[in-house]
TORTIMAR-456605 format. One record per residue (C-alpha): x, y, z. Coordinates in steps of 0.02 Angstrom, whole numbers. Layout:
BEGIN
+--------+--------+--------+
:     xx :     yy :     zz :
+--------+--------+--------+
:      X :      Y :      Z :
...
+--------+--------+--------+
This chain:
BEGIN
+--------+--------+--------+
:     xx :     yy :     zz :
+--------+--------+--------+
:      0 :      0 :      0 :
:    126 :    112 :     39 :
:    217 :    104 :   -137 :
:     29 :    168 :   -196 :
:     33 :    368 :   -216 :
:    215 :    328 :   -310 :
:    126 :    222 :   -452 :
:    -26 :    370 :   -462 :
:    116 :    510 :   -467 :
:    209 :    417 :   -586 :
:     45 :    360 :   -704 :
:      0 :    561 :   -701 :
:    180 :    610 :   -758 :
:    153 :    575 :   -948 :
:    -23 :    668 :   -953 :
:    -58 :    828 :  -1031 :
:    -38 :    933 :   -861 :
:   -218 :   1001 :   -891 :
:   -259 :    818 :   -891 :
:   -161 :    776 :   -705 :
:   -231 :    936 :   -651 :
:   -395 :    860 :   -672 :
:   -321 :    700 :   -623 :
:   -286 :    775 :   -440 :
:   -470 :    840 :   -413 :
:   -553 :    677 :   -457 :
:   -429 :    593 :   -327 :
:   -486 :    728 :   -215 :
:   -671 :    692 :   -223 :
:   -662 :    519 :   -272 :
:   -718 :    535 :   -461 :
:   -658 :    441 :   -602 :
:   -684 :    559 :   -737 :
:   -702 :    769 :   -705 :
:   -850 :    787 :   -768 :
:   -998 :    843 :   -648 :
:  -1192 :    842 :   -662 :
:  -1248 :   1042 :   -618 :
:  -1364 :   1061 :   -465 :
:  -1519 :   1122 :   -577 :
:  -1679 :   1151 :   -465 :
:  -1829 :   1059 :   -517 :
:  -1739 :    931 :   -645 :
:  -1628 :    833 :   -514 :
:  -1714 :    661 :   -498 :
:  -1602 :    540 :   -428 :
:  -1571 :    412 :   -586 :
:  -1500 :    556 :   -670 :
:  -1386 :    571 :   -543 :
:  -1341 :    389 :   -519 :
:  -1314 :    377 :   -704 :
:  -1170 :    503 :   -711 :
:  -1104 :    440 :   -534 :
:  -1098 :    256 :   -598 :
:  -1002 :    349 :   -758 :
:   -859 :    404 :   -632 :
:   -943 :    584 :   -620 :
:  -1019 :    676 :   -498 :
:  -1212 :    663 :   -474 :
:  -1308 :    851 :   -395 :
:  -1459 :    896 :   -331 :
:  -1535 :   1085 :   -337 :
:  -1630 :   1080 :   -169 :
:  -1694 :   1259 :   -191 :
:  -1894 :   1176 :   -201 :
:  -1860 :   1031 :    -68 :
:  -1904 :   1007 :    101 :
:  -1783 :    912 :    225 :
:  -1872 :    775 :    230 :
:  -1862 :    781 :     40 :
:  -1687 :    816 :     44 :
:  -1641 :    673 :    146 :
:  -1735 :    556 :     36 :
:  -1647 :    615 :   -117 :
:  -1489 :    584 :    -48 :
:  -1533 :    428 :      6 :
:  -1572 :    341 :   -163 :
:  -1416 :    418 :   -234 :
:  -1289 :    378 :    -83 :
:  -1233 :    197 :   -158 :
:  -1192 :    240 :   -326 :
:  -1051 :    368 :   -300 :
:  -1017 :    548 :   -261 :
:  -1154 :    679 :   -256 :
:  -1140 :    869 :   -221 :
:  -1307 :    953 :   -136 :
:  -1351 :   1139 :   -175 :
:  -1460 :   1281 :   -101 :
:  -1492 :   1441 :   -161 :
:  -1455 :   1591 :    -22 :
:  -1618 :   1673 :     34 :
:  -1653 :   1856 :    -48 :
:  -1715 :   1975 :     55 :
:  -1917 :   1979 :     72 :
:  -1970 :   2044 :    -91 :
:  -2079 :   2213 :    -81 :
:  -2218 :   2194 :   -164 :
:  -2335 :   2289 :   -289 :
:  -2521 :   2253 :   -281 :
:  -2554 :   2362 :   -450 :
:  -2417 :   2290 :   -544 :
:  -2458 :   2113 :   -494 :
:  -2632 :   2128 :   -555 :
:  -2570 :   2193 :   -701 :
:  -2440 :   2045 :   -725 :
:  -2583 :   1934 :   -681 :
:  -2686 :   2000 :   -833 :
:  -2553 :   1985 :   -946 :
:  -2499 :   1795 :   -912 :
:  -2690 :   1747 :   -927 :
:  -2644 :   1772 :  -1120 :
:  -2550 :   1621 :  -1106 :
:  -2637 :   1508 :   -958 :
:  -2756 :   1482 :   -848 :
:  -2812 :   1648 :   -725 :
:  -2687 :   1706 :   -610 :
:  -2754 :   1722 :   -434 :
:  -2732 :   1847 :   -341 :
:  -2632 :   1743 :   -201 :
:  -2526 :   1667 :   -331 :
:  -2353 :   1761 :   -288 :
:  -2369 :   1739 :    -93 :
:  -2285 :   1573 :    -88 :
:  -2089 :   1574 :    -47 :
:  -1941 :   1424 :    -28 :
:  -1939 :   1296 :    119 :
:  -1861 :   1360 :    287 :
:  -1670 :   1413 :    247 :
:  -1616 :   1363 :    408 :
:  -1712 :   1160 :    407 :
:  -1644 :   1136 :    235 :
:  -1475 :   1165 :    305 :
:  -1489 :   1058 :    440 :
:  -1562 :    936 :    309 :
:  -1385 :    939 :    214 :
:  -1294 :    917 :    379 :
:  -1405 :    761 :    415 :
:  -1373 :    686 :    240 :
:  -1199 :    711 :    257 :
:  -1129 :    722 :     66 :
:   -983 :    727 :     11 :
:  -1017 :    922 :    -48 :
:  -1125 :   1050 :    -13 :
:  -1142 :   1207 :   -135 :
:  -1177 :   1360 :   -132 :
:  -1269 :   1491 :   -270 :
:  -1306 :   1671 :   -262 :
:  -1212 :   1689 :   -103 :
:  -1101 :   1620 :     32 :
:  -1152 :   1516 :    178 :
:  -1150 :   1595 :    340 :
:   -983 :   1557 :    445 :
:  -1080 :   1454 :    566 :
:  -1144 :   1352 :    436 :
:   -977 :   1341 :    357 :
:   -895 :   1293 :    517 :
:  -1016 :   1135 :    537 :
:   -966 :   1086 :    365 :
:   -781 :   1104 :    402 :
:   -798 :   1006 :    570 :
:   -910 :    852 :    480 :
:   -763 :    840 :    332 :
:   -915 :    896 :    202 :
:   -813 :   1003 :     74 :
:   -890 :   1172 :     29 :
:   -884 :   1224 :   -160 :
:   -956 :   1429 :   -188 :
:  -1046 :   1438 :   -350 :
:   -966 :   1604 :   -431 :
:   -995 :   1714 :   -569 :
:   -859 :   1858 :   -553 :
:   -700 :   1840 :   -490 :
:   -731 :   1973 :   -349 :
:   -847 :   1851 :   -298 :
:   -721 :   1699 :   -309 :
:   -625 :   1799 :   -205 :
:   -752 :   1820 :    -66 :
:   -785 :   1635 :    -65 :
:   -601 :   1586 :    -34 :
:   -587 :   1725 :     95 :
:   -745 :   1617 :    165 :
:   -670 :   1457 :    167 :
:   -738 :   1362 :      2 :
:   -640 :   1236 :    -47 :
:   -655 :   1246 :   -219 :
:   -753 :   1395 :   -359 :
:   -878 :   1335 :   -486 :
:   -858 :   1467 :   -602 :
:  -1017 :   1490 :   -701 :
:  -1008 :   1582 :   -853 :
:  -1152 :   1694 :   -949 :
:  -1198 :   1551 :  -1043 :
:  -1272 :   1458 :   -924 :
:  -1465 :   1382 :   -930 :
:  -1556 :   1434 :   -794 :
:  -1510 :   1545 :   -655 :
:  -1321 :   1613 :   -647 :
:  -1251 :   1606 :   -463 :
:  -1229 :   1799 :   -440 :
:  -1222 :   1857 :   -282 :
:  -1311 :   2024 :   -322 :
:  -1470 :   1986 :   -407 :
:  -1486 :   2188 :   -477 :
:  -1318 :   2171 :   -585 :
:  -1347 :   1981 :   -649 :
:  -1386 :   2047 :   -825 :
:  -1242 :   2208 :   -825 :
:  -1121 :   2085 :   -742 :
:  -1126 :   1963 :   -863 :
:   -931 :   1861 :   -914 :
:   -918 :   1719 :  -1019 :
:   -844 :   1552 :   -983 :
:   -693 :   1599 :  -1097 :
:   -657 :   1746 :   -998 :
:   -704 :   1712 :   -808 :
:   -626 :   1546 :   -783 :
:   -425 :   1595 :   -820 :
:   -467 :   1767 :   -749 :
:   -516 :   1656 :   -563 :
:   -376 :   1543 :   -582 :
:   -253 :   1666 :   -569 :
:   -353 :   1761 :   -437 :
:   -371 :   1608 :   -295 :
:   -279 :   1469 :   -266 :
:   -416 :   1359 :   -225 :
:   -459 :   1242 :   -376 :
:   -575 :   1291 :   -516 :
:   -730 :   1201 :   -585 :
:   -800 :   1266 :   -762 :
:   -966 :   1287 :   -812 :
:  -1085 :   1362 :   -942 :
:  -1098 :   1337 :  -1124 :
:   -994 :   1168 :  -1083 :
:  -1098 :   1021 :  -1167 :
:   -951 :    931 :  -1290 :
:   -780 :    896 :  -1285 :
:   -709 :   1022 :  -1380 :
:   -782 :   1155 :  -1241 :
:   -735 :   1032 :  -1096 :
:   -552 :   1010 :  -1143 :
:   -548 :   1213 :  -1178 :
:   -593 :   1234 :   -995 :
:   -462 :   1130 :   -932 :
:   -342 :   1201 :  -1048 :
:   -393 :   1367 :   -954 :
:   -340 :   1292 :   -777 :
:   -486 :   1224 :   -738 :
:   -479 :   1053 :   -631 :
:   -655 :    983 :   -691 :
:   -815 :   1025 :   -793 :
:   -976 :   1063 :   -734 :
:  -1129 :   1014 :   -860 :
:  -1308 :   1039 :   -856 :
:  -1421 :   1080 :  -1006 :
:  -1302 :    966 :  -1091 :
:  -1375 :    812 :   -986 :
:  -1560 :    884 :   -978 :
:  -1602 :    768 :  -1151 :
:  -1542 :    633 :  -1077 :
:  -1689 :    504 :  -1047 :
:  -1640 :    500 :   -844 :
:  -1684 :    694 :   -841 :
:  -1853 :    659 :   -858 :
:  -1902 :    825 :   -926 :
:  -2041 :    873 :  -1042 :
:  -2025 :    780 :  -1240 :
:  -2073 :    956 :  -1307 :
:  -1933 :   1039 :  -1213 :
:  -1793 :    902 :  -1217 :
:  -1830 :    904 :  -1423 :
:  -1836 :   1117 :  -1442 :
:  -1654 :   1089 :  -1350 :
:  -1586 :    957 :  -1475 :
:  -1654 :   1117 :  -1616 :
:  -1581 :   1275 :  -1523 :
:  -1429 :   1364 :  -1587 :
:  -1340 :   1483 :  -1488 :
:  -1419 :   1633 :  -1530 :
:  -1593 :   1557 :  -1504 :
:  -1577 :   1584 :  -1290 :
:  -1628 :   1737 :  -1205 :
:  -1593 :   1804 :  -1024 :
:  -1748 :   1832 :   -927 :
:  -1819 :   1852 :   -786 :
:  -1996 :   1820 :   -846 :
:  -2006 :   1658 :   -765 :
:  -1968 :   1694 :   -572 :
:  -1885 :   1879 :   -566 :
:  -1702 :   1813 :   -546 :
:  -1629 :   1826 :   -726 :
:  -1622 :   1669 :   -798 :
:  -1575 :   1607 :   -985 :
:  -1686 :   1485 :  -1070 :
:  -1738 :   1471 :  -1228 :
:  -1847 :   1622 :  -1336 :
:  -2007 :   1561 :  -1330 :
:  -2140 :   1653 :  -1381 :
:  -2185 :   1660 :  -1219 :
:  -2012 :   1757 :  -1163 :
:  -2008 :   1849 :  -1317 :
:  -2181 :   1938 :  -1270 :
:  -2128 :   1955 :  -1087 :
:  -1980 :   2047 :  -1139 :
:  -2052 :   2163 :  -1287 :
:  -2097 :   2343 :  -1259 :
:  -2230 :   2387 :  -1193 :
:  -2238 :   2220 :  -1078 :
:  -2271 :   2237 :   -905 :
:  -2096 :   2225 :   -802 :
:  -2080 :   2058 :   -697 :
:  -2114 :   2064 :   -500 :
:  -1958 :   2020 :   -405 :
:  -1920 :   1829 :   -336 :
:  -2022 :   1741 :   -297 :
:  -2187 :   1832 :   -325 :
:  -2149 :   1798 :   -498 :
:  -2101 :   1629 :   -502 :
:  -2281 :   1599 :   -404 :
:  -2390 :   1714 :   -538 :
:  -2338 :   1603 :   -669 :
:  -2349 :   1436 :   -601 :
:  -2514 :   1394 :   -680 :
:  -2458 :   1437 :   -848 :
:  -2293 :   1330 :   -833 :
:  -2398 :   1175 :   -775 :
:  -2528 :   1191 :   -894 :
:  -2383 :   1195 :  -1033 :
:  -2307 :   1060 :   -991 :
:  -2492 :    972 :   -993 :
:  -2518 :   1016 :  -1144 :
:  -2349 :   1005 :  -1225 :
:  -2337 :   1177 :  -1266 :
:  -2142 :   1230 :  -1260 :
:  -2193 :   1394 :  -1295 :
:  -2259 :   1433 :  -1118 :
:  -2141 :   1306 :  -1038 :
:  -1983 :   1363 :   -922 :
:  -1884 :   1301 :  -1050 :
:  -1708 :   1340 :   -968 :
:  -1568 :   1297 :  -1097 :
:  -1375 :   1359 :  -1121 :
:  -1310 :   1448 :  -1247 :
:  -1250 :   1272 :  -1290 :
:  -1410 :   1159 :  -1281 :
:  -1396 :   1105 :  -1465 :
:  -1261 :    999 :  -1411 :
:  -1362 :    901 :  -1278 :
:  -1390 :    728 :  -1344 :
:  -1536 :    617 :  -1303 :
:  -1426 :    479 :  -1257 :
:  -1396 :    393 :  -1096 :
:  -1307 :    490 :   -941 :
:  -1168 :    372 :   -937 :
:  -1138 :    348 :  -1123 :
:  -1122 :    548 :  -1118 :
:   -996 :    581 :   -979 :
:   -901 :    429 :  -1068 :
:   -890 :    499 :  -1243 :
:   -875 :    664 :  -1160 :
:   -723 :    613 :  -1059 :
:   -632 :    507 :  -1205 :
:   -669 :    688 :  -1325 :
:   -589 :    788 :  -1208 :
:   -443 :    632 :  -1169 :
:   -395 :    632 :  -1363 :
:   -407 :    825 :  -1385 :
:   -273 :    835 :  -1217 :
:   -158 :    720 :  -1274 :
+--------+--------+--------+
């Protein structure tokens, strides 16, 4: 055993150094391949998760929606088949709210659903402070963070249980505050990104916005904690480019959402498969965070002139529940939250493993 760490140095010698860079990480965390599933809130069900574990990746859960008992239950039916990372958003401050401007968003989204009630936008997260607890309980490997950092007591509790703590970033002023905090390691999440982008001030998200190409070297030479890359990452030509920039591992999510363990909606997973770069907008017609998903016609009337502006998070995520439920009952990708990457027309509707392994051999034979 103790002639062990000799043979790994020694097999890591003749890679590419982006290569044993990555090489390290996956030792760190117990991965075979440096390739990890994003946390995406509300398309995290566990067999996507074990798929890309089983692969030698890392599985993720977005536990924005979830309650602790929900939490713990996830984690549960993912525990045996590998590494997992759980996420949760940090809480906003209580949105003020508009009574004239709701009714008027109400009106307007009954164009493309069922009636708003009036009661729609008073909903909010689970309880901050149970769902941490809830990650403490189920004890992953790592816990991450997104539009935020975790307070130091919360931190501390991860240090002292051996749960590593990685700070989802978009800036590197904001890298810099989560290695002053303690993470152990940045996911640096560039403009492309589906969904949500992990900025820490939710007023600058769209005037803040760096791409992948830029942010990542920009953090590596900022910290010296390691890198992860993510957004607009979905092939290996982008994946090896990341690690090329000093990354130590990928981060992927729209490019696993057409995979059949995803479990999204067939209209959605097929307009992904269709979408070029250009055909993605950033948003925040959906829930009043910006967000990038695809131009539906939905988005492209909530954004036109003349369209009333979005109420902040949550309230608007709750005013246009019904119409996202009804579109996905009926099919209708133009009213869905279709969230989707600037590179979603790479996405294959393949299995989870069979794309972290072609993934991983792309980016072995581009970083030879």
């Amino acid at each position: 055993m103790r002639g062990a760490p000799a043979r790994a140095s020694l097999a890591t010698m003749s890679l590419h150094p982006a290569l044993a860079r990555a090489h390290g990480f996956c030792e760190r965390y117990r991965l075979t391949r440096p390739i990890l599933l994003a946390p995406m809130a509300g398309a995290s069900p566990p067999a996507l998760s074990v798929a890309v574990a089983q692969a030698g990746g890392l599985g993720a859960c977005g536990a924005l929606l979830m309650t602790p008992p929900a939490i713990l239950a996830w984690a549960e039916a993912v525990r045996g088949a590998g590494p997992f990372q759980l996420n949760l958003w940090i809480p906003d401050p209580a949105p003020a709210r508009d009574p004239a401007r709701e009714a008027e968003l109400r009106a307007f989204l009954a164009r493309f659903g069922p009636a708003v009630p009036p009661e729609a936008g008073d909903g909010g997260p689970p309880d901050f402070a149970a769902q941490t607890r809830a990650l403490l309980d189920a004890a992953p490997p790592i816990v991450s963070s997104v539009m935020g950092l975790y307070p130091p007591a919360f931190v501390a509790e991860l240090k002292a249980r051996g749960i590593a703590w990685w700070a989802n970033v978009s800036t590197v002023a904001e890298a810099l505050a989560a290695e002053a905090a303690g993470a152990d390691a940045v996911v640096a999440q560039g403009a492309e990104a589906g969904g949500h982008r992990g900025c820490f001030d939710a007023e600058s998200a769209e005037s803040g916005m760096v791409g992948t190409l830029a942010l990542v070297p920009a953090i590596v030479d900022a910290v010296r904690i390691p890198v992860v890359a993510t957004g607009g990452i979905a092939e290996a030509r982008g994946a090896a480019a990341a690690l090329l920039l000093g990354a130590s591992a990928v981060q992927v999510g729209t490019g696993f959402l057409r995979c059949p363990e995803a479990g999204i909606a067939p209209a959605w997973a097929e307009a992904l498969g269709r979408a070029r770069p250009e055909d993605t907008r950033v948003s925040r017609a959906f829930s009043g965070r910006a967000g990038r998903s695809l131009a539906t016609a939905y988005v492209e009337a909530a954004t036109a002139p003349g369209a009333p502006p979005p109420a902040p998070y949550p309230v608007q995520r709750g005013l246009t529940q019904a119409m996202r439920e009804d579109a996905v009952r009926a099919g209708d990708v133009g009213r869905m939250q279709a969230w989707a990457g600037q590179a979603a027309g790479f996405a294959r509707a393949a299995p989870a493993g069979e794309v972290v392994g072609d993934l991983w051999e792309g980016m072995r034979a581009l970083l030879r």
